[in-house]
C-alpha positions in Angstrom: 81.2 83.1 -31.8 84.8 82.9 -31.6 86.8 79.5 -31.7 90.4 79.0 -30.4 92.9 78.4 -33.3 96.2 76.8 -33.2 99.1 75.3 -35.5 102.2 73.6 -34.7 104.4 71.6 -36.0 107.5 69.7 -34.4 110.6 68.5 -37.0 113.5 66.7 -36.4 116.5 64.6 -38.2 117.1 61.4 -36.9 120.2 60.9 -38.9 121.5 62.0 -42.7 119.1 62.7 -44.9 115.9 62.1 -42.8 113.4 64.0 -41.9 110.8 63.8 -39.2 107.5 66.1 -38.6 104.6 65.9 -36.2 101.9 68.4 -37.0 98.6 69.5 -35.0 96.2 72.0 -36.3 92.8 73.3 -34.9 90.7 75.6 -36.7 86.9 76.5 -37.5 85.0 77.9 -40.3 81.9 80.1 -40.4 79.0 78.2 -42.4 77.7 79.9 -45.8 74.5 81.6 -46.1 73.4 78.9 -48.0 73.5 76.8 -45.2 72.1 79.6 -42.5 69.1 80.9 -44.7 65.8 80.1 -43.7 64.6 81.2 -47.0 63.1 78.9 -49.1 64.7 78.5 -52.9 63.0 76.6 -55.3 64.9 74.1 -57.3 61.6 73.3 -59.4 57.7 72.7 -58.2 58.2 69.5 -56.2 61.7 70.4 -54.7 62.7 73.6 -52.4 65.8 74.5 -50.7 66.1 75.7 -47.2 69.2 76.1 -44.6 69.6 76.0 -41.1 69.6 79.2 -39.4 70.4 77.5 -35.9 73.2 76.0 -37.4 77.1 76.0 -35.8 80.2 76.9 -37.1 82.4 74.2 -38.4 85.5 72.9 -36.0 88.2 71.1 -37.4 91.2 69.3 -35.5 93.5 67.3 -37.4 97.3 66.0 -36.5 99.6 64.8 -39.1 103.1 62.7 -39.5 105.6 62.9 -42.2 108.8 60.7 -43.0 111.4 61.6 -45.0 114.4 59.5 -46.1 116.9 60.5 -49.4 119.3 57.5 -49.7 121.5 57.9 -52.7 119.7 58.1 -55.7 116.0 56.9 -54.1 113.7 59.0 -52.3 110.9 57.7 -49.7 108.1 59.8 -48.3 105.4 58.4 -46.0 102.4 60.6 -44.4 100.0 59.9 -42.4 97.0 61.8 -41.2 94.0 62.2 -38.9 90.8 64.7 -39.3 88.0 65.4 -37.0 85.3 67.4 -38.0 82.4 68.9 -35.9 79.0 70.5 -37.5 79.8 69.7 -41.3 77.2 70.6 -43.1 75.5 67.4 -44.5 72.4 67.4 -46.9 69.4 65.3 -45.5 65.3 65.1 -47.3 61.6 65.0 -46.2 58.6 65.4 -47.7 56.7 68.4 -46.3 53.1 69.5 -48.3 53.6 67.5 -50.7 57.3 68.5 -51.6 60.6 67.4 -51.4 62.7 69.5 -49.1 66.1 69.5 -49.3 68.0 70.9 -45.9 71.3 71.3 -44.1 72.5 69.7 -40.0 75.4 69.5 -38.7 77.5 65.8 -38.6 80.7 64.6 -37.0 83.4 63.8 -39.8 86.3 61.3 -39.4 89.3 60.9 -41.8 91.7 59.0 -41.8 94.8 58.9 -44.4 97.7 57.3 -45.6 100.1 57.8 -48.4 103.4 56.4 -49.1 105.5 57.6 -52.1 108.7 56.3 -54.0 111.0 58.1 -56.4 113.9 56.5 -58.4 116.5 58.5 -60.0 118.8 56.3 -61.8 120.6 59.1 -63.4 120.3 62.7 -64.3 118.4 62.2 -67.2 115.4 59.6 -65.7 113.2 59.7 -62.9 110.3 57.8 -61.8 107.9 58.2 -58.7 105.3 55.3 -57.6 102.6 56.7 -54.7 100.1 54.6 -53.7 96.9 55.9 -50.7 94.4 55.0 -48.6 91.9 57.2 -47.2 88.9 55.8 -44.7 86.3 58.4 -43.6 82.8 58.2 -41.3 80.0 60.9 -41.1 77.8 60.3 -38.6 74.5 62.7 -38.3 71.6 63.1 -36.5 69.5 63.7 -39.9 71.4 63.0 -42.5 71.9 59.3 -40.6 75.5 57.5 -40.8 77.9 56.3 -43.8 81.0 55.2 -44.2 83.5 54.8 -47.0 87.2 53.7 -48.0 89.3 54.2 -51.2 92.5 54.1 -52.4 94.4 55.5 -55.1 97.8 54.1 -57.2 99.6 56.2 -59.3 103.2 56.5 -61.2 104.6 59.3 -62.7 108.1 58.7 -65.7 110.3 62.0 -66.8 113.2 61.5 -69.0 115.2 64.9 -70.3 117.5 64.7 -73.4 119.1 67.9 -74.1 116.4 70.4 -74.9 113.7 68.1 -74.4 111.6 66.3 -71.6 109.3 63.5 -72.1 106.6 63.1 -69.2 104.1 59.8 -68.4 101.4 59.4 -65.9 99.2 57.1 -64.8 96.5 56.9 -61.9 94.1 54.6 -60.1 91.4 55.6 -57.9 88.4 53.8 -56.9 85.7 55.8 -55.3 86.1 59.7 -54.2 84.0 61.6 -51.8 82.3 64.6 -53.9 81.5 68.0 -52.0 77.8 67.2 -52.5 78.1 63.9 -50.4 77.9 62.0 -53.6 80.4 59.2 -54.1 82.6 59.0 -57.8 83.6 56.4 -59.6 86.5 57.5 -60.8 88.1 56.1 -64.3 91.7 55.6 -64.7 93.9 58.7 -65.7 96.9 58.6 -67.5 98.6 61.1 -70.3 101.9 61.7 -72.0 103.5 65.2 -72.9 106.5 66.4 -74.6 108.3 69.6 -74.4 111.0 71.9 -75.7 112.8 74.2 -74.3 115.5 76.9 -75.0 116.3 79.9 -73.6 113.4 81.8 -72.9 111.2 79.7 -75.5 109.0 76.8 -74.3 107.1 74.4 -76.6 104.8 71.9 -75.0 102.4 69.3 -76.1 100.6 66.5 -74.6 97.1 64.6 -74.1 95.1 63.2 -71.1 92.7 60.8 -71.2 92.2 60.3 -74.8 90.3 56.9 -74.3 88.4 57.4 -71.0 84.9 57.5 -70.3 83.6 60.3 -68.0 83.4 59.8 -64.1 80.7 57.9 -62.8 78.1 59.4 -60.3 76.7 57.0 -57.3 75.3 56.8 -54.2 
């Protein structure tokens, strides 16, 4: 079936060094077999897999805003989005002959985003950018039933450059993340440092990420 598709964008300059954009996309996305197969797939003896073969292609709709503003030596960015979603494919369960059945229905998908970032350039040789988020979405199904959820992430990034070298620290925040698989993360903290050297067409770099984190924790 085809879907109309369209993407525009308006910009404008309010005044030096500002920038101004209002976005507005619409799109669609044909489901994958997985989703459309009727065939059963066994996972193991008590649970099966089986799609939707009546199921609709995905339509998507989503308008965005951006701010710039460059003002001497700092930078400001602020964005802010909103997605709709139509026929997502969401995972739901039931118990048919004795087995767990794990299939595939459309839902309705909101999201909604914000994200403001900060860069400070005090001189040539230093640089450091603060960005801090908030994302709210809603999926709201016929089978696979309604949930919410809201996170936010913080993060700061430092470069410094001396000569032939650049020195590099992160460090980010998150609280829970939206997997593919509808299952929610609990996401540690990430940070790393790195160094580098670099002349002419030679490049050294070194760094590490994470070196005292515990994996990502899985919940519903």
């Amino acid at each position: 079936m085809n879907s109309p598709r369209l993407q525009t964008r308006i910009t404008h300059q309010p005044g030096q060094g500002q920038f101004l954009m209002f976005g507005v996309f619409i799109g669609n996305s044909a489901q994958q077999m997985a989703y459309l197969s009727g065939t059963e797939q066994a996972v193991d003896f008590l649970h099966v897999k089986r799609g939707d073969p009546g199921m609709k292609d995905s339509k998507l709709y989503m308008t965005n805003a951006v701010y710039a503003l460059n003002y001497k030596r700092i930078s400001l960015q602020a964005v802010g989005v909103y997605l709709f979603a139509d026929h997502v494919p969401t995972p739901y369960y039931f118990i048919e002959n004795n087995k767990l059945i794990e299939s595939y229905a459309g839902a309705k998908y909101h999201q909604i985003q914000g994200r403001i970032s900060l860069t400070w350039r005090p001189n040539n040789k230093f640089s450091i950018n603060t960005t801090g988020e908030y994302m709210d979405f809603h999926f709201n199904g016929k089978l696979s039933g309604k949930f919410s959820k809201s996170y936010w992430l913080a993060s700061a990034n430092a470069s410094y450059f001396l000569k032939d070298f650049a020195f590099n620290a992160y460090f980010k925040k998150y609280t829970t993340v939206l997997n593919s698989d509808m299952s929610f993360i609990k996401m540690p903290v990430s940070y790393g440092l790195s160094a580098s050297w670099s002349r002419n067409s030679w490049r050294i770099e070194a760094g590490t990420d994470n070196p005292f984190t515990n994996c990502a924790k899985y919940s519903n």
